[in-house]
Biopython code that builds the backbone (N, CA, C, O; Angstrom):
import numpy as np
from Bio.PDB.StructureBuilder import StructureBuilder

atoms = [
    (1, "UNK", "N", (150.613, 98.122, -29.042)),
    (1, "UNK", "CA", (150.470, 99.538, -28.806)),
    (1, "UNK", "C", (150.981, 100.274, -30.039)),
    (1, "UNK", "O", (152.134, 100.053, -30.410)),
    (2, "UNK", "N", (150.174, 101.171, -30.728)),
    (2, "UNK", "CA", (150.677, 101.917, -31.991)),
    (2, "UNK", "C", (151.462, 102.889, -31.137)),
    (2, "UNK", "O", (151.175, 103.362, -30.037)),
    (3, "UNK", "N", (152.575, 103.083, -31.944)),
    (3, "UNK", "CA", (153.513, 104.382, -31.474)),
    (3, "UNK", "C", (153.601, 105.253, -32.629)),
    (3, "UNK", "O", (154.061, 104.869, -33.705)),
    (4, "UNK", "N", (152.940, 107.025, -32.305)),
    (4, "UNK", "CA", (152.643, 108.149, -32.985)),
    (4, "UNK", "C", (154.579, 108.013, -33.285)),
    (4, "UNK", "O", (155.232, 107.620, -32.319)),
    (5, "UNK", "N", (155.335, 108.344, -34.588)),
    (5, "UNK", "CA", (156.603, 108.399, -34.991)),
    (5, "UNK", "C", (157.186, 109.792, -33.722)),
    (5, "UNK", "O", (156.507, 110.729, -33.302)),
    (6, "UNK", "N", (158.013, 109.598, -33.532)),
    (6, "UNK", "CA", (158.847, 110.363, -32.740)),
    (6, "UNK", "C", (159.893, 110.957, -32.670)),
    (6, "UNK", "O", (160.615, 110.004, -32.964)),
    (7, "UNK", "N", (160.922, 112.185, -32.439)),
    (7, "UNK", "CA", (162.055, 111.953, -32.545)),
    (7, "UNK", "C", (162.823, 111.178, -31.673)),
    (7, "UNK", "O", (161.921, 110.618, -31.050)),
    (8, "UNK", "N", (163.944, 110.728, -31.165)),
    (8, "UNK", "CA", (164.462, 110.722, -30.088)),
    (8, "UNK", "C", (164.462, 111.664, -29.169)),
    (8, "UNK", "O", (163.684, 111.346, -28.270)),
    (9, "UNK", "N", (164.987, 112.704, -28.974)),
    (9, "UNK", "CA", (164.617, 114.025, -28.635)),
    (9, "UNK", "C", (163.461, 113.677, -27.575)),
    (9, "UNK", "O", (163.684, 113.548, -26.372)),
    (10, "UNK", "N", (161.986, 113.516, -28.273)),
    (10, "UNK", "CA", (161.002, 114.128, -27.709)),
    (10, "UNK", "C", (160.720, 112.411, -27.181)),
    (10, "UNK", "O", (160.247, 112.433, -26.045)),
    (11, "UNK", "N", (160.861, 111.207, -27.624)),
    (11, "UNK", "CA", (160.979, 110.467, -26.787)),
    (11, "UNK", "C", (161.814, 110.531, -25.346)),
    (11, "UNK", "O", (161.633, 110.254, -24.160)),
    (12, "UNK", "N", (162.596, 110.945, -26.007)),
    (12, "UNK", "CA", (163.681, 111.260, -24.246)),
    (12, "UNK", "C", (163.276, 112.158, -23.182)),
    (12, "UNK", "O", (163.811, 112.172, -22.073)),
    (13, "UNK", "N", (162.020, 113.143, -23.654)),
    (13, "UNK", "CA", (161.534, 113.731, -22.804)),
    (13, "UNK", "C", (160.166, 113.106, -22.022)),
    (13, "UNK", "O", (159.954, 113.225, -20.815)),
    (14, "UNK", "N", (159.407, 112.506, -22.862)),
    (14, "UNK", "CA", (158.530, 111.552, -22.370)),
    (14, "UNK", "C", (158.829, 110.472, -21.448)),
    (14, "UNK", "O", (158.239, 110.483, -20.367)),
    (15, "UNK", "N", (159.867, 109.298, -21.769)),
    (15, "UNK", "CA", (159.518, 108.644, -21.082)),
    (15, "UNK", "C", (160.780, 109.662, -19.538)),
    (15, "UNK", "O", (160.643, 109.619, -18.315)),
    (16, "UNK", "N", (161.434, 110.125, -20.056)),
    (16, "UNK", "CA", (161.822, 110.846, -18.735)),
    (16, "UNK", "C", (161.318, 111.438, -17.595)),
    (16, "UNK", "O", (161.711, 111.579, -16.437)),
    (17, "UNK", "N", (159.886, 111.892, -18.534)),
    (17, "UNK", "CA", (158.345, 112.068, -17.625)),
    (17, "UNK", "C", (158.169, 111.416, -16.827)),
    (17, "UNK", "O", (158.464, 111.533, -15.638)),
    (18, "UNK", "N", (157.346, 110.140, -17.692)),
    (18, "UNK", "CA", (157.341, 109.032, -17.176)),
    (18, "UNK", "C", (158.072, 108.554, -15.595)),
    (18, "UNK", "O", (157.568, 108.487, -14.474)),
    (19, "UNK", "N", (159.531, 108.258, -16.111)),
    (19, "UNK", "CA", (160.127, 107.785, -15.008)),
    (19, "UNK", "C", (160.344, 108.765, -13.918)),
    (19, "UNK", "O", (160.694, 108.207, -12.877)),
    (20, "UNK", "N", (160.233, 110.184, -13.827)),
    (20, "UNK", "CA", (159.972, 110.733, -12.981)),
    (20, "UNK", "C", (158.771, 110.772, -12.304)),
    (20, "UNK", "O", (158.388, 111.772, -11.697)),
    (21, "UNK", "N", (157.788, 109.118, -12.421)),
    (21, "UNK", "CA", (157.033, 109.437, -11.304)),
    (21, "UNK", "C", (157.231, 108.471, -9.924)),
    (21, "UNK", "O", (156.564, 108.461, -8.890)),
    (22, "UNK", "N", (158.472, 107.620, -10.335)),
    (22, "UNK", "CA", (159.438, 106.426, -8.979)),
    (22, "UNK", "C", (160.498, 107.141, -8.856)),
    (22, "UNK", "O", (161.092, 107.004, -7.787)),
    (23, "UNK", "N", (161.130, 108.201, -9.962)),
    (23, "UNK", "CA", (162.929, 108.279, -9.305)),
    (23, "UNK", "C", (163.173, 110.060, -9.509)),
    (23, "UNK", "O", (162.551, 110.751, -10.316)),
    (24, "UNK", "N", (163.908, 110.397, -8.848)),
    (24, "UNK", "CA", (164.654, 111.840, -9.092)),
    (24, "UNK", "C", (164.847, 111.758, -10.934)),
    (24, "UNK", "O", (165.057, 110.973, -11.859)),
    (25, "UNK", "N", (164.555, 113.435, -10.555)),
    (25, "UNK", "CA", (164.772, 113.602, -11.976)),
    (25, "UNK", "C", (166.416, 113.492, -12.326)),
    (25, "UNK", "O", (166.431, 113.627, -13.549)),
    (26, "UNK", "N", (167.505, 113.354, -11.977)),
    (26, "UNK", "CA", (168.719, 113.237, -12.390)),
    (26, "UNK", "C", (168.707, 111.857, -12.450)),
    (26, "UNK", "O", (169.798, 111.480, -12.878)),
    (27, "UNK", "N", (167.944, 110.906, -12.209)),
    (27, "UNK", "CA", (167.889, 109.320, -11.984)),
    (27, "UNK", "C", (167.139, 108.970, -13.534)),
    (27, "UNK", "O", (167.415, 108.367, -14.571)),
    (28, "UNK", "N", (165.966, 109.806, -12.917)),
    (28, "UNK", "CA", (165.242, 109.537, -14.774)),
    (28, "UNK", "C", (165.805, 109.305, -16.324)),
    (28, "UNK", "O", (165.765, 108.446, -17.205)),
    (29, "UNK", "N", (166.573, 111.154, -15.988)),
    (29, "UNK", "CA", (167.193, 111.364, -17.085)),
    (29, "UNK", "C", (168.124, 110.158, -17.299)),
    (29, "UNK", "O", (167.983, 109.652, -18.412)),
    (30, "UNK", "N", (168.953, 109.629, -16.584)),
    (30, "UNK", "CA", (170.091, 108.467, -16.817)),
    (30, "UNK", "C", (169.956, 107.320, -17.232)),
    (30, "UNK", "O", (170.732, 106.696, -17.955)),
    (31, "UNK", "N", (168.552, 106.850, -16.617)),
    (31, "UNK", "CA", (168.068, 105.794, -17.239)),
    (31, "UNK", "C", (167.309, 105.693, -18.526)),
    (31, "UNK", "O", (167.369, 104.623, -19.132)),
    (32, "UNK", "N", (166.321, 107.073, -19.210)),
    (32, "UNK", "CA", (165.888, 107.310, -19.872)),
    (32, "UNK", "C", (166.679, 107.172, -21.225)),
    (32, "UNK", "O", (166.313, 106.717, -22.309)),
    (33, "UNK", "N", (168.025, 107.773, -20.771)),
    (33, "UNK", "CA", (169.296, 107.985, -21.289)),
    (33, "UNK", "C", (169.495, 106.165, -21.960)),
    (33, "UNK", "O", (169.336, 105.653, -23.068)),
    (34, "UNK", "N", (169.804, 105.788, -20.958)),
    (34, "UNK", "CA", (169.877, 104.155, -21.111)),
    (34, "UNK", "C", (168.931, 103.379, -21.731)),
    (34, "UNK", "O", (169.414, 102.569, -22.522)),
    (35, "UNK", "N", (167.954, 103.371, -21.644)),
    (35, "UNK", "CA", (166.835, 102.642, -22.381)),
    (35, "UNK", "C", (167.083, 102.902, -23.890)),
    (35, "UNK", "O", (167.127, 102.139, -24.856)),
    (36, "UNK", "N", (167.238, 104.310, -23.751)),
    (36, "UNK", "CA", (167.189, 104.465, -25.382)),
    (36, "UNK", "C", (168.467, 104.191, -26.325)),
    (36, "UNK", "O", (168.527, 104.064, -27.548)),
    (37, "UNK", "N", (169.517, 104.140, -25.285)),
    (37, "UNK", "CA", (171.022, 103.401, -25.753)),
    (37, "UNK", "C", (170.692, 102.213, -26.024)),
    (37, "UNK", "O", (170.806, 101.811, -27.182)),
    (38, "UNK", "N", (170.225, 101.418, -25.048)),
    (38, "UNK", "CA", (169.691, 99.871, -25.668)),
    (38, "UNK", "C", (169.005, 99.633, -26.817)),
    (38, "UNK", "O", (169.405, 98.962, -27.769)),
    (39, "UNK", "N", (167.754, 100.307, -26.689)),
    (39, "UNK", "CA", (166.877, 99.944, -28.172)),
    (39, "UNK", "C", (167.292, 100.560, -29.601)),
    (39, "UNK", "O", (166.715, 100.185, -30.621)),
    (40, "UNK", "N", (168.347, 101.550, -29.631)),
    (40, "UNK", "CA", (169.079, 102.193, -30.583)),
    (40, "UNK", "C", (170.392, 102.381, -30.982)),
    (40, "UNK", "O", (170.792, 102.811, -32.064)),
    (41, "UNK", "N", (171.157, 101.948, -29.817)),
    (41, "UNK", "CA", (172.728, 101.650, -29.988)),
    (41, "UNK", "C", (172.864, 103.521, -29.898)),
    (41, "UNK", "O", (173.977, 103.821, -30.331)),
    (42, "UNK", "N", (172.405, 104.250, -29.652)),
    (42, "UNK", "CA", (172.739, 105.525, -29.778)),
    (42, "UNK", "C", (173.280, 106.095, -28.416)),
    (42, "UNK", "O", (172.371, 106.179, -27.591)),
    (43, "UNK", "N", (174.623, 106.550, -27.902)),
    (43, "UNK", "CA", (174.750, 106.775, -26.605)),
    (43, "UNK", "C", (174.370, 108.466, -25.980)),
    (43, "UNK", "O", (173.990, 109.322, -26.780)),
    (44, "UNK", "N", (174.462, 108.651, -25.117)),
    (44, "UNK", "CA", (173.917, 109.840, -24.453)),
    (44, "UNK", "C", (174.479, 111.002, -25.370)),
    (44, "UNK", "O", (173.680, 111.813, -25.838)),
    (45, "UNK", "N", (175.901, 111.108, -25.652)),
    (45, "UNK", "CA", (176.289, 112.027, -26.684)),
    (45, "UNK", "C", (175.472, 111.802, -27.933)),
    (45, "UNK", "O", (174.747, 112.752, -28.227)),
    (46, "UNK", "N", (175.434, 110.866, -28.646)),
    (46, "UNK", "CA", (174.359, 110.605, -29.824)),
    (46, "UNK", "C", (172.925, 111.038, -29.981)),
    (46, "UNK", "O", (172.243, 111.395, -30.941)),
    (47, "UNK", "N", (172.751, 110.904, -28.905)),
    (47, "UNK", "CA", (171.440, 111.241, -28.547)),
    (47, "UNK", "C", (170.785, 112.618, -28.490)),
    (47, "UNK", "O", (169.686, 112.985, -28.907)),
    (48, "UNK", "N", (172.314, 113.660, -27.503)),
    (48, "UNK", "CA", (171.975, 114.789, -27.584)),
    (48, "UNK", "C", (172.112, 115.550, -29.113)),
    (48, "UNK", "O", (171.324, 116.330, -29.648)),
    (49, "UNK", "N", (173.545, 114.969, -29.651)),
    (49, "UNK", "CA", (173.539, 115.757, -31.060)),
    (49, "UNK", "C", (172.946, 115.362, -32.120)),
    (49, "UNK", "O", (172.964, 116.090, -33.113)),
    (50, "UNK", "N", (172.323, 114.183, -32.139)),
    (50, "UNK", "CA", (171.205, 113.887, -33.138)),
    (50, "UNK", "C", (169.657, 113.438, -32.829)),
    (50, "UNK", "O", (169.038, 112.424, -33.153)),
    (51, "UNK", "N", (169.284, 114.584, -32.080)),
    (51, "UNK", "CA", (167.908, 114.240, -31.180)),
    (51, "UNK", "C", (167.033, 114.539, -32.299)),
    (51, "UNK", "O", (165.898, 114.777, -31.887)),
    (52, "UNK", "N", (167.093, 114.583, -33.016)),
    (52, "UNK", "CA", (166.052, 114.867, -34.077)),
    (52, "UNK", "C", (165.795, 114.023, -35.145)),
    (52, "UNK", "O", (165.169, 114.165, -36.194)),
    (53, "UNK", "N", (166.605, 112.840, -34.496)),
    (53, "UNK", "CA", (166.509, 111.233, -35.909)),
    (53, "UNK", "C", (165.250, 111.095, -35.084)),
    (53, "UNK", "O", (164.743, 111.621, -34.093)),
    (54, "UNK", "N", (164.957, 110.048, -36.043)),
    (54, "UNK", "CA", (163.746, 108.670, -35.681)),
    (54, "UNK", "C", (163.898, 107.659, -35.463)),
    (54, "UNK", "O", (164.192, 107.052, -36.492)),
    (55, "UNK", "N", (163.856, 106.889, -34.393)),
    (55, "UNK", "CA", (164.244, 105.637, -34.696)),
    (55, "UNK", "C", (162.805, 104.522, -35.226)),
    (55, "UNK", "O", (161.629, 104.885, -35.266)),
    (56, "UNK", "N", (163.237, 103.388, -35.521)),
    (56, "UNK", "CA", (162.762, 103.025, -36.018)),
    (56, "UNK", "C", (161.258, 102.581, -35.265)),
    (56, "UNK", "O", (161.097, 102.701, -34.051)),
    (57, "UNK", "N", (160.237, 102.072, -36.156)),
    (57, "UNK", "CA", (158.867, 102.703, -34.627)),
    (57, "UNK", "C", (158.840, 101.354, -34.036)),
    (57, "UNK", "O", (158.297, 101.333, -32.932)),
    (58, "UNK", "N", (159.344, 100.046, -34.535)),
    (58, "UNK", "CA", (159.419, 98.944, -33.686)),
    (58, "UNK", "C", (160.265, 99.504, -32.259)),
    (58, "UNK", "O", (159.736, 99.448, -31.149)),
    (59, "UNK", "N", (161.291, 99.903, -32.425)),
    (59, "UNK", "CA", (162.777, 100.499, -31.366)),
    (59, "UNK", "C", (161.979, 101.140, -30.734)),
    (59, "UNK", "O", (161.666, 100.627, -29.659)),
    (60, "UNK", "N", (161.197, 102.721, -31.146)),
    (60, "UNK", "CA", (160.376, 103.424, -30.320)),
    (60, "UNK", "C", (159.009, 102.831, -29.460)),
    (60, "UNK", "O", (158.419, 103.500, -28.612)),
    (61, "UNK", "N", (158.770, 101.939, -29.716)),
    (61, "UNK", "CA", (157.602, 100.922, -29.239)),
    (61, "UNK", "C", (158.434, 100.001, -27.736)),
    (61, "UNK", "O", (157.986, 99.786, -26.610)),
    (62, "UNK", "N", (159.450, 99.726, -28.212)),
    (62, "UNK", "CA", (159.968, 98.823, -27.715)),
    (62, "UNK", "C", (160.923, 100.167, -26.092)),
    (62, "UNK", "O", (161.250, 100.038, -24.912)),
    (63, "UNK", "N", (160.942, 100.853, -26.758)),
    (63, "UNK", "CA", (161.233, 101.995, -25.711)),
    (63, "UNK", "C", (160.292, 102.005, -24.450)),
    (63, "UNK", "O", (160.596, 101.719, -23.292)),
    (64, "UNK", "N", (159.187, 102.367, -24.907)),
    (64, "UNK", "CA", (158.023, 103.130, -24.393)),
    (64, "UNK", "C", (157.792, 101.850, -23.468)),
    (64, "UNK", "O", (157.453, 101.980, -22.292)),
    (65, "UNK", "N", (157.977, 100.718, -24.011)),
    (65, "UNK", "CA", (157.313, 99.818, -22.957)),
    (65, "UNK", "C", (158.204, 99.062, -21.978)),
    (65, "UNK", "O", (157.762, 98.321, -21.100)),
    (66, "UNK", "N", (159.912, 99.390, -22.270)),
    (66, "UNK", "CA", (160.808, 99.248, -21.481)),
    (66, "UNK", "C", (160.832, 100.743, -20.449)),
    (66, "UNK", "O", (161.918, 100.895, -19.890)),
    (67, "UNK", "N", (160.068, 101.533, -20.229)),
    (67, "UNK", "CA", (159.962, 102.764, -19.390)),
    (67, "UNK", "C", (158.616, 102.548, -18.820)),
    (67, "UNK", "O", (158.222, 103.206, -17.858)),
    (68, "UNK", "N", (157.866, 101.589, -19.430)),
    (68, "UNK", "CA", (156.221, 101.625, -18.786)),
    (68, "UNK", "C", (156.610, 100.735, -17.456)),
    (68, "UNK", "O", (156.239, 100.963, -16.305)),
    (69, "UNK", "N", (157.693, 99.356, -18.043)),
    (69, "UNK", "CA", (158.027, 98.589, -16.988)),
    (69, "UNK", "C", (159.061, 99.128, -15.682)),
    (69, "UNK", "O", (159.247, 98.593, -14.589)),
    (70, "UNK", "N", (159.569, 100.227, -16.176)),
    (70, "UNK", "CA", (160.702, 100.638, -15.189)),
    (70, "UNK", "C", (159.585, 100.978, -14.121)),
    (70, "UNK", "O", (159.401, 100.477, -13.012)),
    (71, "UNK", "N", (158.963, 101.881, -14.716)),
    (71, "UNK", "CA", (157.928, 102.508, -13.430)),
    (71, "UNK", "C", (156.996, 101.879, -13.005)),
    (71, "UNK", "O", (156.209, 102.514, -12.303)),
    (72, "UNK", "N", (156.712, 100.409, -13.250)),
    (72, "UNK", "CA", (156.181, 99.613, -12.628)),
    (72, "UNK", "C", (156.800, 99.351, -11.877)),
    (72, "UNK", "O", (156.124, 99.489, -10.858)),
    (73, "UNK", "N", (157.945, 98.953, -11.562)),
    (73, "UNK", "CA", (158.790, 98.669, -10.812)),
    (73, "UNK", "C", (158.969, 97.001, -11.249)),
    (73, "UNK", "O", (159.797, 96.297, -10.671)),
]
sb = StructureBuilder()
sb.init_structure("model")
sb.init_model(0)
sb.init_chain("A")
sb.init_seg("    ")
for serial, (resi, resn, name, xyz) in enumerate(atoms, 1):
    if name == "N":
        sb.init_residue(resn, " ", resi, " ")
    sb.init_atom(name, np.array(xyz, "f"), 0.0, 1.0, " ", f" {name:<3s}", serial, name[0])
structure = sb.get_structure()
C-alpha cells in the first residue's frame, strides 16, 4: 500500500476516523494514540507537541495497517 507522506497530526486524525467505526470516540482516540506510540516511540504528549513531524513512510504504512486491523477486529 503506497502511503501519501503525512504528518502525525493528520495521521492521528485518520486512523482515529477509522477506529471510530467499532469503538467510542474517547476509545479511538487512545488507541490511535497507541498505535502511533508503537510505530514511532512518540508518546501522547509527543505527539500532541510535535504533530507536525513525519514519520518515517515505512512507520506511517505500518500505522495505517495496524488501525485497518484494529477495526477488523
Amino acid at each position: 500500500m503506497a502511503v501519501k507522506l503525512q504528518t502525525v497530526s493528520e495521521i492521528s486524525r485518520q486512523i482515529s476516523g477509522m477506529l471510530q467505526q467499532t469503538s467510542p470516540v474517547e476509545e479511538a482516540g487512545a488507541l490511535a494514540a497507541a498505535i502511533i506510540l508503537e510505530y514511532t516511540g512518540m508518546g501522547r504528549a509527543a505527539q500532541l507537541a510535535f504533530g507536525e513531524r513525519m514519520p518515517e513512510a515505512a512507520a506511517a504504512e505500518r500505522i495505517l495497517e495496524a488501525a485497518a486491523r484494529a477495526v477488523a477486529g
